[in-house]
Biopython code that builds the backbone (N, CA, C, O; Angstrom):
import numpy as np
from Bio.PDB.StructureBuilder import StructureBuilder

atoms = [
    (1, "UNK", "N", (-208.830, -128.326, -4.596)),
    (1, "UNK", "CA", (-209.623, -127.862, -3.482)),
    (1, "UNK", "C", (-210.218, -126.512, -3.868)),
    (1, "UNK", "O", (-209.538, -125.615, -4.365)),
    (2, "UNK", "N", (-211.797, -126.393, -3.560)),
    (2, "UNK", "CA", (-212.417, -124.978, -3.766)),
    (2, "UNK", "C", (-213.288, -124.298, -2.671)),
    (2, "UNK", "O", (-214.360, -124.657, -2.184)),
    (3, "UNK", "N", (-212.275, -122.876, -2.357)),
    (3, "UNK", "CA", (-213.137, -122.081, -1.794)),
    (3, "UNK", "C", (-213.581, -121.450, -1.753)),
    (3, "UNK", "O", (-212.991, -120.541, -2.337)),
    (4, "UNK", "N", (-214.532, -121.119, -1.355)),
    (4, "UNK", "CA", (-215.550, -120.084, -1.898)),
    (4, "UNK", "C", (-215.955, -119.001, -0.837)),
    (4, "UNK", "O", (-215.704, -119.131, 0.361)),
    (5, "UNK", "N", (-216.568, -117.977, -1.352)),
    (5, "UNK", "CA", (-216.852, -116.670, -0.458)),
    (5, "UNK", "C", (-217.568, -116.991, 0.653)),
    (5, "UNK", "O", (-218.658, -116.419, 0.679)),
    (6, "UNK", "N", (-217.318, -117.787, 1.689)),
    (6, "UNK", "CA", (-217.893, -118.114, 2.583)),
    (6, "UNK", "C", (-217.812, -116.776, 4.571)),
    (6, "UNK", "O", (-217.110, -115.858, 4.996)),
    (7, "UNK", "N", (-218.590, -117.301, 4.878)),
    (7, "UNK", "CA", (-217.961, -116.719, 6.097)),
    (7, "UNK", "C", (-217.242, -117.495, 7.064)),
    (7, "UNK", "O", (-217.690, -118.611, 7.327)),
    (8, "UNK", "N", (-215.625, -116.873, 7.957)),
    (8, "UNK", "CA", (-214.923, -117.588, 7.860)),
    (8, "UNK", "C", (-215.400, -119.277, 8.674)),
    (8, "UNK", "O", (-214.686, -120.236, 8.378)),
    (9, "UNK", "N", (-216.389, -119.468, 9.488)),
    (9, "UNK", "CA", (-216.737, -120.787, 10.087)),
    (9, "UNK", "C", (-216.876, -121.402, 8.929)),
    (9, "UNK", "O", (-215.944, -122.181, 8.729)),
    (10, "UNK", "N", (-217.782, -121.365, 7.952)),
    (10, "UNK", "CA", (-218.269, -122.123, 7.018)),
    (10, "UNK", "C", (-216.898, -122.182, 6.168)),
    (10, "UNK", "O", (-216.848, -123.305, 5.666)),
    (11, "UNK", "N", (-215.942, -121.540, 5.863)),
    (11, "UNK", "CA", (-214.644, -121.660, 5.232)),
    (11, "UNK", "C", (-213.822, -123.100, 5.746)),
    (11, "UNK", "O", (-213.403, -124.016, 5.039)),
    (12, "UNK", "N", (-213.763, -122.959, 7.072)),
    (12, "UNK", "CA", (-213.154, -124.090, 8.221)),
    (12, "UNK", "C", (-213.929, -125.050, 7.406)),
    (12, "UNK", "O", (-213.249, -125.776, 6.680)),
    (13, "UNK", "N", (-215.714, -125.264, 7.364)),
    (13, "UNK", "CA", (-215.917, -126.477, 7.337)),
    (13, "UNK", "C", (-215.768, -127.117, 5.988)),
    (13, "UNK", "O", (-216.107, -128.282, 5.780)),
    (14, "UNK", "N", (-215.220, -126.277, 5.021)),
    (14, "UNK", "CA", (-214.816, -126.643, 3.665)),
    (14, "UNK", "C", (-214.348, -127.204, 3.131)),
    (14, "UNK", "O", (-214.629, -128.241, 2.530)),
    (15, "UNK", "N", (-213.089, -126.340, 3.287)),
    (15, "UNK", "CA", (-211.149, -127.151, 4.020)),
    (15, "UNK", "C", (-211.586, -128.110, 4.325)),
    (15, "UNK", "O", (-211.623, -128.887, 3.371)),
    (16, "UNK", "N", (-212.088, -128.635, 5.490)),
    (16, "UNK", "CA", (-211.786, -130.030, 6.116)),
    (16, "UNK", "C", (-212.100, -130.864, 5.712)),
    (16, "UNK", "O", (-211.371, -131.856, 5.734)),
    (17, "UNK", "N", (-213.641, -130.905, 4.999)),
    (17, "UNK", "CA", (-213.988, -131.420, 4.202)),
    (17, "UNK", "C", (-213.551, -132.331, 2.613)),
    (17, "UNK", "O", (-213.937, -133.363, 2.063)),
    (18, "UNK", "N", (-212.830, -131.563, 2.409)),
    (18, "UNK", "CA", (-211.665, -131.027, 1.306)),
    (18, "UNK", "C", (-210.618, -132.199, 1.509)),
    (18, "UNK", "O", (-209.997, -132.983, 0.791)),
    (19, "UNK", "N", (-210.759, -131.874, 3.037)),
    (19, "UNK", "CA", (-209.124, -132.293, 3.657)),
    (19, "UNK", "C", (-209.450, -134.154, 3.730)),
    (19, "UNK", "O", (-208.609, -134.988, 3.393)),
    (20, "UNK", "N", (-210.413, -134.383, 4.085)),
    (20, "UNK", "CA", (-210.918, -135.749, 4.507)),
    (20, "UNK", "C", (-211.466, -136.364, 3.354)),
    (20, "UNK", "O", (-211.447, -137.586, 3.202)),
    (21, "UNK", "N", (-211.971, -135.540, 2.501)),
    (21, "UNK", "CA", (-211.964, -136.694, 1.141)),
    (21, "UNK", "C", (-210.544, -136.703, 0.193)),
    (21, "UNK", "O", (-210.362, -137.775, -0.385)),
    (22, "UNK", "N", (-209.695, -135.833, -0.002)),
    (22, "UNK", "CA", (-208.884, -135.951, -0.109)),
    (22, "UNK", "C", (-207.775, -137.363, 0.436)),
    (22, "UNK", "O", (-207.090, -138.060, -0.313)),
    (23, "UNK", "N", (-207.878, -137.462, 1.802)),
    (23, "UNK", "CA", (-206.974, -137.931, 2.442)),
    (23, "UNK", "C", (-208.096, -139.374, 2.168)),
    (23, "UNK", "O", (-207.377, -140.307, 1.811)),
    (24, "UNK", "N", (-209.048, -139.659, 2.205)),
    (24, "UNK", "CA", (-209.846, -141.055, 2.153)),
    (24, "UNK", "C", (-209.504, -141.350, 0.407)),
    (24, "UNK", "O", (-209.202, -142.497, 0.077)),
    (25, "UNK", "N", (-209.554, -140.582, -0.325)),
    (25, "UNK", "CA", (-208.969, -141.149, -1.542)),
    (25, "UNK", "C", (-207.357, -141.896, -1.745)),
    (25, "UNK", "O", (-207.000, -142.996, -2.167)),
    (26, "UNK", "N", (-206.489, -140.473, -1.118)),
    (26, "UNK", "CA", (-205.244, -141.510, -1.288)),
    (26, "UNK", "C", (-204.913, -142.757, -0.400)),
    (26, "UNK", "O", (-204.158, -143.719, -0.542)),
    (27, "UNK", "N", (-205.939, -142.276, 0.749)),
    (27, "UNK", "CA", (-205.205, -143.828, 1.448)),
    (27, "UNK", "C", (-206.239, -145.487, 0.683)),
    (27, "UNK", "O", (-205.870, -146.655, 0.801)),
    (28, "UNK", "N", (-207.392, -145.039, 0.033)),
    (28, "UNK", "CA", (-207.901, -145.982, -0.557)),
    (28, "UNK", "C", (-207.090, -146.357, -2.152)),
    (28, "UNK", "O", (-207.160, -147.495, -2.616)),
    (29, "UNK", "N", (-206.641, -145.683, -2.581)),
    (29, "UNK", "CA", (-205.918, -145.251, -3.873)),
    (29, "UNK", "C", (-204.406, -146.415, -3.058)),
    (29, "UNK", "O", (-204.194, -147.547, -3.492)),
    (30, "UNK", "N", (-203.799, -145.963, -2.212)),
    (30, "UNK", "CA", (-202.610, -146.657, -1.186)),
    (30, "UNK", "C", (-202.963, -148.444, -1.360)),
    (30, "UNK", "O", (-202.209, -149.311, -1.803)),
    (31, "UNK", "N", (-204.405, -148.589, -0.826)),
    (31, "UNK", "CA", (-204.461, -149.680, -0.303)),
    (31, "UNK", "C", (-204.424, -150.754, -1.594)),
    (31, "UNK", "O", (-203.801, -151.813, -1.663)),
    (32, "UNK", "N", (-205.504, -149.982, -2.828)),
    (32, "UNK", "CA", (-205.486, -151.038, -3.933)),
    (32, "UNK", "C", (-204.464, -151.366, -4.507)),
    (32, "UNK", "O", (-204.177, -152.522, -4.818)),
    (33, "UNK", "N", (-203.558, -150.024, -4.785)),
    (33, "UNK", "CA", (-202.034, -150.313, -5.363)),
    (33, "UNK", "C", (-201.400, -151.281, -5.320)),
    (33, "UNK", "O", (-201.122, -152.073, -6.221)),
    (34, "UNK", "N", (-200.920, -151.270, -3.442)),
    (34, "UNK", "CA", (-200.223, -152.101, -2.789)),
    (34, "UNK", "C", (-200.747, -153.452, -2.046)),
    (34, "UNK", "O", (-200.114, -154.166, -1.269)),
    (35, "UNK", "N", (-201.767, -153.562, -2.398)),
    (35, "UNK", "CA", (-202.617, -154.503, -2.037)),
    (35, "UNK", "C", (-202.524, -154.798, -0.281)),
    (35, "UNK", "O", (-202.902, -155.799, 0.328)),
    (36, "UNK", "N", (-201.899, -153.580, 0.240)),
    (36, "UNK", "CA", (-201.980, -153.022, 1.884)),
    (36, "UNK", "C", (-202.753, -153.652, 3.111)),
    (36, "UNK", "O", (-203.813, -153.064, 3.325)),
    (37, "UNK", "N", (-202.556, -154.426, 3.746)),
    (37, "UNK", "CA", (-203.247, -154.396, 4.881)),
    (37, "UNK", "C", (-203.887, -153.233, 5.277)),
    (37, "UNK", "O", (-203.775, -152.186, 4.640)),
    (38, "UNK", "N", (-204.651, -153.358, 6.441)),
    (38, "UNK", "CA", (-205.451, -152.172, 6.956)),
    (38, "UNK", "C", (-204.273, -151.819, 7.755)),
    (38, "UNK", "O", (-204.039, -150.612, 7.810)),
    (39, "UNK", "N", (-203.314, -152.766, 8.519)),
    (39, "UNK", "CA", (-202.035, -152.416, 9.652)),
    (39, "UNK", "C", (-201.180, -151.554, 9.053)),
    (39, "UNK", "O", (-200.885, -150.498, 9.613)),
    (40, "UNK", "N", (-200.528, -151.992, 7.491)),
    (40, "UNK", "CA", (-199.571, -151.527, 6.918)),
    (40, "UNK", "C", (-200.352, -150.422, 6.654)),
    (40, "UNK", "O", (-199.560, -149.552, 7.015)),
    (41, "UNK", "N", (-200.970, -150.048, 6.421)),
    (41, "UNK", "CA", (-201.761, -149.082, 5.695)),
    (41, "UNK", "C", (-201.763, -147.431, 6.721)),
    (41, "UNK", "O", (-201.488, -146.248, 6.519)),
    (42, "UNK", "N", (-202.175, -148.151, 7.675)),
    (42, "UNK", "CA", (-202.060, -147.399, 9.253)),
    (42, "UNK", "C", (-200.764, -146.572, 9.159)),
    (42, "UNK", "O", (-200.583, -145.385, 8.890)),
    (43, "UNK", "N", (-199.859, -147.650, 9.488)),
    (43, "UNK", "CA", (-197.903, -147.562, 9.416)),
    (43, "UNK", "C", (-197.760, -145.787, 8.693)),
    (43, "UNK", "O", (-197.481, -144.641, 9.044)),
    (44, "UNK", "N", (-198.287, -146.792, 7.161)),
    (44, "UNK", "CA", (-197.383, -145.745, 6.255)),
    (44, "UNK", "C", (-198.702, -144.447, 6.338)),
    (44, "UNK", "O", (-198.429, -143.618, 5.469)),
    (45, "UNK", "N", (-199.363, -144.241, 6.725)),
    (45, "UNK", "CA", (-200.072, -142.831, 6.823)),
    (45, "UNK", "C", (-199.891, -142.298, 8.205)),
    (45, "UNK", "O", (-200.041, -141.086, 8.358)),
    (46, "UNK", "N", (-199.542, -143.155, 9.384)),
    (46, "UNK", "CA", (-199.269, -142.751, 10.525)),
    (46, "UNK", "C", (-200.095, -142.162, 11.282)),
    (46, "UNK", "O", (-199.992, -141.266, 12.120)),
    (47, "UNK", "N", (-201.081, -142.887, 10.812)),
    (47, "UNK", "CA", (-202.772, -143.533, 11.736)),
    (47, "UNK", "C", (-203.488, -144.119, 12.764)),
    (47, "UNK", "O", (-203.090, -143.636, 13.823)),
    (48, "UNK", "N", (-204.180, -144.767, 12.905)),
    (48, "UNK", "CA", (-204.916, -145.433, 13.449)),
    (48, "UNK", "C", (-205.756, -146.530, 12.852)),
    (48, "UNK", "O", (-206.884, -146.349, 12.394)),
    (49, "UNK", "N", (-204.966, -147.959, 12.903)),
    (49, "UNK", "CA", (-206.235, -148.815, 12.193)),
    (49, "UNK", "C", (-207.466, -148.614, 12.159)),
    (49, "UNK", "O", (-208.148, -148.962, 11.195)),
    (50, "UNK", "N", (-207.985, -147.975, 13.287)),
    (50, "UNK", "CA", (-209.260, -147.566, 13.176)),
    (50, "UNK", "C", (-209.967, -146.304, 12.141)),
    (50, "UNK", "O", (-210.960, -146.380, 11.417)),
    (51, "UNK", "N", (-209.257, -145.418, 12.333)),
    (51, "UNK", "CA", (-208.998, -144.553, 11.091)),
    (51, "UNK", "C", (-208.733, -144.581, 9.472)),
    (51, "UNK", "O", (-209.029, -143.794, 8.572)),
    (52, "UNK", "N", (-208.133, -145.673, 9.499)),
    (52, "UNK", "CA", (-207.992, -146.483, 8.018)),
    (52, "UNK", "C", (-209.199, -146.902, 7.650)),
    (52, "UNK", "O", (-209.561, -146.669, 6.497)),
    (53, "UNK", "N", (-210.055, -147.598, 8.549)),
    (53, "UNK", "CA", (-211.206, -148.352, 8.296)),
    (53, "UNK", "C", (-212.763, -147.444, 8.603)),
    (53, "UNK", "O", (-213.875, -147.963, 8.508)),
    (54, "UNK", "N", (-212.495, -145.976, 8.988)),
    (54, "UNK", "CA", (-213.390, -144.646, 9.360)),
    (54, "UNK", "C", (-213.122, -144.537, 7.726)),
    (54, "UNK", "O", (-213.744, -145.215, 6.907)),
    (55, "UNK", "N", (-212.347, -143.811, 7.470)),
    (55, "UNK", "CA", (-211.277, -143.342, 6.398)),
    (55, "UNK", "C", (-212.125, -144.115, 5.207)),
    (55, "UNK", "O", (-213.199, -143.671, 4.802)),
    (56, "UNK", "N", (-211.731, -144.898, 4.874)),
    (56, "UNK", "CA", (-212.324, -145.692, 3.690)),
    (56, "UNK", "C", (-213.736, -146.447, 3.484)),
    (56, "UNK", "O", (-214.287, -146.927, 2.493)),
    (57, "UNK", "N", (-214.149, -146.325, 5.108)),
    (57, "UNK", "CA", (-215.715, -147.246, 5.025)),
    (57, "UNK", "C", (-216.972, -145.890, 5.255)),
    (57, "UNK", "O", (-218.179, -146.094, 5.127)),
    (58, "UNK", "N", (-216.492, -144.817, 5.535)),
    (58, "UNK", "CA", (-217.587, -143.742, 6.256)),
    (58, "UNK", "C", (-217.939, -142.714, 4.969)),
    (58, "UNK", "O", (-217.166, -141.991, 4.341)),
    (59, "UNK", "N", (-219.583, -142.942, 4.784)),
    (59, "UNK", "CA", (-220.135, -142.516, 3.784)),
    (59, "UNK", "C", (-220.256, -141.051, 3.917)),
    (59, "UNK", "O", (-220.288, -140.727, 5.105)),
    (60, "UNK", "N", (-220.364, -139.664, 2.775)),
    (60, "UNK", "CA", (-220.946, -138.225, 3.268)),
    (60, "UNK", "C", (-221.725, -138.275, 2.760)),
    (60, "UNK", "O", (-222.547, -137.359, 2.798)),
]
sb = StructureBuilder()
sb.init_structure("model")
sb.init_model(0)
sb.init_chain("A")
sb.init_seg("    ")
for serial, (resi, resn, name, xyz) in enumerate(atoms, 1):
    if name == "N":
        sb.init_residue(resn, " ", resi, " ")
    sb.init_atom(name, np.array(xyz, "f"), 0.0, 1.0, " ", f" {name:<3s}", serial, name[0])
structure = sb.get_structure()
């Protein structure tokens, strides 16, 4: 993760950024492994099926 001399709003939107591709990699990284349902998948990240399928289908 990189941050940079921002001011602190634009810092927030970094991080999160950061935070959400991060987190859309391992749970896609999760799913191929284990060959995961979208349900199980949910379970073990402690989600929202719907979120699994935000998560891995929503382009930036």
């Amino acid at each position: 993760m990189h941050i940079y001399k921002l001011n602190k709003k634009t810092s927030v939107v970094v991080i999160l950024k950061n935070y959400i591709e991060e987190r859309a990699v391992e749970v896609a990284k999760f799913i191929v492994s284990s060959n995961s349902t979208v349900r199980e998948t949910a379970k073990k990240f402690g989600i929202s099926k719907s979120t699994v399928h935000t998560v891995v289908t929503k382009k930036n």
